[in-house]
Structure formats: C-alpha cells, structure tokens
mmCIF file of the C-alpha atoms, coordinates in Angstrom:
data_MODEL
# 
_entry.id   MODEL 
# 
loop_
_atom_site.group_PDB 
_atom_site.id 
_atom_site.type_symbol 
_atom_site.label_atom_id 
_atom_site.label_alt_id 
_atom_site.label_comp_id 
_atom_site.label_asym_id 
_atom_site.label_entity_id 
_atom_site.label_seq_id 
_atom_site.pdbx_PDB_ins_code 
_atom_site.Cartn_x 
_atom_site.Cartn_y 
_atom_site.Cartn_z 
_atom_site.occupancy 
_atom_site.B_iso_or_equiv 
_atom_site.pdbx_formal_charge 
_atom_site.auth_seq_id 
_atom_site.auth_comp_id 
_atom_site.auth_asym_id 
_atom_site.auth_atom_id 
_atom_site.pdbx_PDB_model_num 
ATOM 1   C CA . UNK A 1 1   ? 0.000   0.000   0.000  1.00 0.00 ? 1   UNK A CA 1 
ATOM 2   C CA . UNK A 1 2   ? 1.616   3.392   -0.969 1.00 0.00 ? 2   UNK A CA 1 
ATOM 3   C CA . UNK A 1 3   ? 0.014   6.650   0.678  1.00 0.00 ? 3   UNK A CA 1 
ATOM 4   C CA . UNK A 1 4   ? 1.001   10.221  -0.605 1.00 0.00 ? 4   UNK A CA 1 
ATOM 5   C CA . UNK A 1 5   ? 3.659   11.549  1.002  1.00 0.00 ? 5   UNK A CA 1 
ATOM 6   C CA . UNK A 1 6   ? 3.977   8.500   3.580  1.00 0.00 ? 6   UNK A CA 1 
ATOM 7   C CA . UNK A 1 7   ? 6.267   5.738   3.485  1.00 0.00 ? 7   UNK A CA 1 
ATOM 8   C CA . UNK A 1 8   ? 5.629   2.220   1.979  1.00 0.00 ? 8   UNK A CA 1 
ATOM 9   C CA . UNK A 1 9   ? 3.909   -0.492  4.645  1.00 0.00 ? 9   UNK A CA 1 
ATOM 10  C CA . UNK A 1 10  ? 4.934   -3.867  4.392  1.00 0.00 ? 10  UNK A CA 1 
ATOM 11  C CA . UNK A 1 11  ? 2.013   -6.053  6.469  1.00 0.00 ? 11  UNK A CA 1 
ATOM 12  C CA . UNK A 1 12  ? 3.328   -9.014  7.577  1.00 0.00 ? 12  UNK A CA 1 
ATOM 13  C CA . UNK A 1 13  ? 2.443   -12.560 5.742  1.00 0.00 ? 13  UNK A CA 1 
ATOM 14  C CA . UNK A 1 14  ? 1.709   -16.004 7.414  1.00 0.00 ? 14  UNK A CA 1 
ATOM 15  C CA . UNK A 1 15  ? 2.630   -18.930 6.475  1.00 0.00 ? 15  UNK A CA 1 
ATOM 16  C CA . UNK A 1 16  ? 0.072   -21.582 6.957  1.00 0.00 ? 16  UNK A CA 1 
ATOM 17  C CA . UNK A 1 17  ? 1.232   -24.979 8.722  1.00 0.00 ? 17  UNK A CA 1 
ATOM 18  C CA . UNK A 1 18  ? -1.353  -27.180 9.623  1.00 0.00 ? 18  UNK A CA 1 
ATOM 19  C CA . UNK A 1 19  ? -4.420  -27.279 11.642 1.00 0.00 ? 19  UNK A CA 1 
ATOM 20  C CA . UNK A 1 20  ? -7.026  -29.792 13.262 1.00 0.00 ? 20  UNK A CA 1 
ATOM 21  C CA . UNK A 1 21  ? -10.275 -31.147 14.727 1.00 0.00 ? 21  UNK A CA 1 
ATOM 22  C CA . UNK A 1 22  ? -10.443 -31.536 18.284 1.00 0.00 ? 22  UNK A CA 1 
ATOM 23  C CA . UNK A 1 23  ? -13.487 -32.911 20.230 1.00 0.00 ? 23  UNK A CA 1 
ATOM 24  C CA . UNK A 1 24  ? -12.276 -32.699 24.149 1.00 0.00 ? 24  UNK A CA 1 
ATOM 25  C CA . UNK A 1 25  ? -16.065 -33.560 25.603 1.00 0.00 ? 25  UNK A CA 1 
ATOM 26  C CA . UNK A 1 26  ? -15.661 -32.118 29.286 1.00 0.00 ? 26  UNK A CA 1 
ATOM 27  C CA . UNK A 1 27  ? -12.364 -32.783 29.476 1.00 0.00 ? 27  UNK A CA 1 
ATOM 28  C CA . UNK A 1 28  ? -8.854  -31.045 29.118 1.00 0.00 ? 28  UNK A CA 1 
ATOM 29  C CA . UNK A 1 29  ? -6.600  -31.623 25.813 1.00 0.00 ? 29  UNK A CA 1 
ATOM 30  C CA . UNK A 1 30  ? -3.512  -30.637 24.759 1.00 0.00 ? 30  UNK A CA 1 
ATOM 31  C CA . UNK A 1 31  ? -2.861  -29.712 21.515 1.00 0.00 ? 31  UNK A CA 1 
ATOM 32  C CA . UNK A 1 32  ? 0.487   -30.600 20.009 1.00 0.00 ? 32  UNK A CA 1 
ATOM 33  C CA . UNK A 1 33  ? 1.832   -27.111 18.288 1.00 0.00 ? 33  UNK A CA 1 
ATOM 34  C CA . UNK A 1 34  ? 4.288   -27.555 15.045 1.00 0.00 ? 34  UNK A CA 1 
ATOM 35  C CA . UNK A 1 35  ? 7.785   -26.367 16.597 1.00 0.00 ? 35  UNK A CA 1 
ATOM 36  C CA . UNK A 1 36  ? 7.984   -23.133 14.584 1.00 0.00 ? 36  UNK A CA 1 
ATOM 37  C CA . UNK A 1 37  ? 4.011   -22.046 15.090 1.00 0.00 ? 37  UNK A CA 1 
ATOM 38  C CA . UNK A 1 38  ? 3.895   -18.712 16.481 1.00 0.00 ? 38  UNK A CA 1 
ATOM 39  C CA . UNK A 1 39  ? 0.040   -17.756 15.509 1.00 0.00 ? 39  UNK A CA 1 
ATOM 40  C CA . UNK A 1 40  ? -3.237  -20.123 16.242 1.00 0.00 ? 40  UNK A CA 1 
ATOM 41  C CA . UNK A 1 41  ? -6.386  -19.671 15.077 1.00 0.00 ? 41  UNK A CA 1 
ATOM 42  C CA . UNK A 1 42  ? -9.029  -21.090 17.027 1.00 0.00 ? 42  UNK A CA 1 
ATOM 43  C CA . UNK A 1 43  ? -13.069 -21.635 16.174 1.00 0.00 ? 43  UNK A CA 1 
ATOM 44  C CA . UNK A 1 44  ? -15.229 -23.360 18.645 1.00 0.00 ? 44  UNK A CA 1 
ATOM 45  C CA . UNK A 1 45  ? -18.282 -24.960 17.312 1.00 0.00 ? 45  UNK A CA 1 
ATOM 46  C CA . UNK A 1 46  ? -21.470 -26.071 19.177 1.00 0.00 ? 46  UNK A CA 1 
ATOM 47  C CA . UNK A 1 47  ? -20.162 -24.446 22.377 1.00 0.00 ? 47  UNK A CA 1 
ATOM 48  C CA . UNK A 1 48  ? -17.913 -22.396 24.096 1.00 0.00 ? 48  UNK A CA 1 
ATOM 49  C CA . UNK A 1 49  ? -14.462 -23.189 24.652 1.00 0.00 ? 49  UNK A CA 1 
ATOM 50  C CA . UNK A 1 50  ? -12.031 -22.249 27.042 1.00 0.00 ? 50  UNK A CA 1 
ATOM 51  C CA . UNK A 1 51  ? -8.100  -22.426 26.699 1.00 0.00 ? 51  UNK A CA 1 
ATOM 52  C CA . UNK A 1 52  ? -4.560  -21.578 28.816 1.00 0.00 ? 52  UNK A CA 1 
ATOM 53  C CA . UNK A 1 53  ? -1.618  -20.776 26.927 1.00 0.00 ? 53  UNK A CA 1 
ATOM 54  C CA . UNK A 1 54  ? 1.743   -22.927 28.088 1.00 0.00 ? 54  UNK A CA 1 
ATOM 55  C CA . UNK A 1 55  ? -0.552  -24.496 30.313 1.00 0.00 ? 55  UNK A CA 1 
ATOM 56  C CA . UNK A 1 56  ? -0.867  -28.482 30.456 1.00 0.00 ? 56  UNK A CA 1 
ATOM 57  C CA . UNK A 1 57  ? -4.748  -28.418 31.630 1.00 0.00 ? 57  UNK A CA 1 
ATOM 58  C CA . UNK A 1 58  ? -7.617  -25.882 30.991 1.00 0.00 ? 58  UNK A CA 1 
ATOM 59  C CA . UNK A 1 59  ? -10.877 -25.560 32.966 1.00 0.00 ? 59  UNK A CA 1 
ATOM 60  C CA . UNK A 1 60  ? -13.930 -23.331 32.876 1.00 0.00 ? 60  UNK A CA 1 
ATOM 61  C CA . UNK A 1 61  ? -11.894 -21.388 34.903 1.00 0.00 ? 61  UNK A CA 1 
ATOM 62  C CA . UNK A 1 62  ? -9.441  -20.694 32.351 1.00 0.00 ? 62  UNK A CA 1 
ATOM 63  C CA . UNK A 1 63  ? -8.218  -17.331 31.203 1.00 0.00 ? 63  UNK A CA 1 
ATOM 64  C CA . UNK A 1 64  ? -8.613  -17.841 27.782 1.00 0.00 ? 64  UNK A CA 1 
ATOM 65  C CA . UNK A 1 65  ? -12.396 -17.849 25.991 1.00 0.00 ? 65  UNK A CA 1 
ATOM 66  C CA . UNK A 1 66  ? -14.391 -18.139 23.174 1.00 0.00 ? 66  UNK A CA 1 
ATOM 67  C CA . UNK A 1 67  ? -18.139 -17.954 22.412 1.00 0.00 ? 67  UNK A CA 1 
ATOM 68  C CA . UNK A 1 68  ? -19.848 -20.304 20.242 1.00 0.00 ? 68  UNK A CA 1 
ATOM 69  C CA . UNK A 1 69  ? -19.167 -19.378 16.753 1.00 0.00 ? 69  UNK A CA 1 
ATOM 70  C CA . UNK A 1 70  ? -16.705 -16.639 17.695 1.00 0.00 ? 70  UNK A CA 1 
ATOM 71  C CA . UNK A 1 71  ? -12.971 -17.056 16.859 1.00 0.00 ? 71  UNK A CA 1 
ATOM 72  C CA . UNK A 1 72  ? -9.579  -15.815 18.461 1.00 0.00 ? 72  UNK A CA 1 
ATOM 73  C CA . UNK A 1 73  ? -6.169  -15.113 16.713 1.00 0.00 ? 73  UNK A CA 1 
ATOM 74  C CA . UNK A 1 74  ? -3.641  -15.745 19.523 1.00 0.00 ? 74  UNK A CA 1 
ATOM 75  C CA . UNK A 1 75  ? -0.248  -14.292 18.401 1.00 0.00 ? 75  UNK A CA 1 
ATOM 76  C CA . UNK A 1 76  ? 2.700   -13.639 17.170 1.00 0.00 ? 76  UNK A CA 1 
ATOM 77  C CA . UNK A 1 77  ? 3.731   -15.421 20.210 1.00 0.00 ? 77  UNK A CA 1 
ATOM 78  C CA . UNK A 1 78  ? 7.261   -15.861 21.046 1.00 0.00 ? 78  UNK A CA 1 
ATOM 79  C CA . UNK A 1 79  ? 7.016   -18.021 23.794 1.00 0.00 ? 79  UNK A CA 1 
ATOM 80  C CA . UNK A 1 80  ? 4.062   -20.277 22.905 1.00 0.00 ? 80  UNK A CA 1 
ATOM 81  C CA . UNK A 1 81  ? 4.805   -23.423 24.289 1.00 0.00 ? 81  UNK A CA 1 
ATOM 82  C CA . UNK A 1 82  ? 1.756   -25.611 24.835 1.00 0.00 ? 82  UNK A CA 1 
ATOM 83  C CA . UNK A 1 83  ? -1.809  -25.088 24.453 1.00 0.00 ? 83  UNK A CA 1 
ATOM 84  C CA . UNK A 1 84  ? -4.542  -26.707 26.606 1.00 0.00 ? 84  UNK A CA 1 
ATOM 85  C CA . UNK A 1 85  ? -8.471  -26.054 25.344 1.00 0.00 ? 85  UNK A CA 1 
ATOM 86  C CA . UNK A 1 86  ? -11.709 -27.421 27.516 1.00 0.00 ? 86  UNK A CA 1 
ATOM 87  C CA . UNK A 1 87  ? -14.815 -27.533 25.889 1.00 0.00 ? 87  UNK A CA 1 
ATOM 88  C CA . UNK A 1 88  ? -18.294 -29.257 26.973 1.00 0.00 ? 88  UNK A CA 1 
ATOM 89  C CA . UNK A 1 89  ? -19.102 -32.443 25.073 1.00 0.00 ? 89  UNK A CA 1 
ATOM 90  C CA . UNK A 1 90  ? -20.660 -32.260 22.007 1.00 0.00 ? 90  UNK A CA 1 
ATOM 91  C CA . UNK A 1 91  ? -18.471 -28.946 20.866 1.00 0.00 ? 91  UNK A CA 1 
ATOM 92  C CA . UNK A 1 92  ? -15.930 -29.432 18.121 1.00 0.00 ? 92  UNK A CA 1 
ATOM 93  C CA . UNK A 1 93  ? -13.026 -26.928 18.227 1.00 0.00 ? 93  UNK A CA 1 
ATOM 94  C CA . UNK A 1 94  ? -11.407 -26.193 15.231 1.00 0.00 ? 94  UNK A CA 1 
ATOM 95  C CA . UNK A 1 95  ? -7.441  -25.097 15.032 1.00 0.00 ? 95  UNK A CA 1 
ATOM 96  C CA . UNK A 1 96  ? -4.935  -23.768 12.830 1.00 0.00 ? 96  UNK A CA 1 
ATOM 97  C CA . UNK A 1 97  ? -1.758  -23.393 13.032 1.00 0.00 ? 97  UNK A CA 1 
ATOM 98  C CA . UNK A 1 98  ? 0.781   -20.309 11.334 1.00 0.00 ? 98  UNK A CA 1 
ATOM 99  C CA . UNK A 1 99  ? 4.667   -18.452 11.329 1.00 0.00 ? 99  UNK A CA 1 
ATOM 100 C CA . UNK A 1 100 ? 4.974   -15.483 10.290 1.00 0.00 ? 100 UNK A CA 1 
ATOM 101 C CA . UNK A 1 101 ? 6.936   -15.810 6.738  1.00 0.00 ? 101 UNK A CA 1 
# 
C-alpha cells in the first residue's frame, strides 16, 4: 500500500502450517503445536471453549475464551509453548496453526 507523502507499509504474511479437529467432551486436551508455530487460530463450534496458553490443563476457569461461533487469533507469540483447550461435550473446536513468513 503506498500513501502520498507517507512511506511504503509492508504487512506481515503467514505462512500456513497445519491445523485440526479436536473434540475434548468435558475434558482437558492438549494440543500438540508444530515447533515453529507462532500464531493459532481457534473456532469453537457447538459451544464455548475455554483455553490456557503454556498451560498443560484448561478448565472453565481458564483465562482464555471463546463464544460459540466466535474465533480468536492468539499471536505472534514468542514463547508459545503448549496449548490446553476445555470444551463441553458435544463442541468441536477447530485449530490452525501459522509463522509469520
């Protein structure tokens, strides 16, 4: 994008690396991360989900939370190490997985 006058803004590009399906049903799961992810995208479906970053468990008391049929972009993240989500049975959570390229 070039403005008048301004200088020339480079917006940064991700690289997608892989994503998946996750159905915890009332209980905690940890998602494994591809070593050189530093953005997650993260859809719950059916439900609400919850989720703790570099956390091995997540709860309803989690700090991390999305409504049903909302979405979160957590990152760039340079210390993202694990990812626990919780979500009630029945609700399908749906993940992706970037780096900045």
């Amino acid at each position: 994008m070039k403005l008048a006058k301004y200088t020339r803004v480079n917006l940064p590009e991700w690289i997608y690396l892989a994503g998946e399906v996750l159905t915890p049903n009332a209980v905690s799961a940890l998602v494994t991360i591809p070593s050189e992810a530093t953005i997650i995208e993260m859809r719950p479906e059916g439900g609400a989900m919850y989720f703790a970053i570099n956390n091995a468990f997540a709860l309803t008391t989690s700090p991390g939370y999305i409504a049903d049929g909302g979405g979160e972009i957590l990152g760039p993240l340079g210390n993202l190490n694990q990812l626990a989500v919780y979500a009630a049975a029945g609700v399908t959570v749906h993940i992706m997985y970037f780096r900045e390229g």
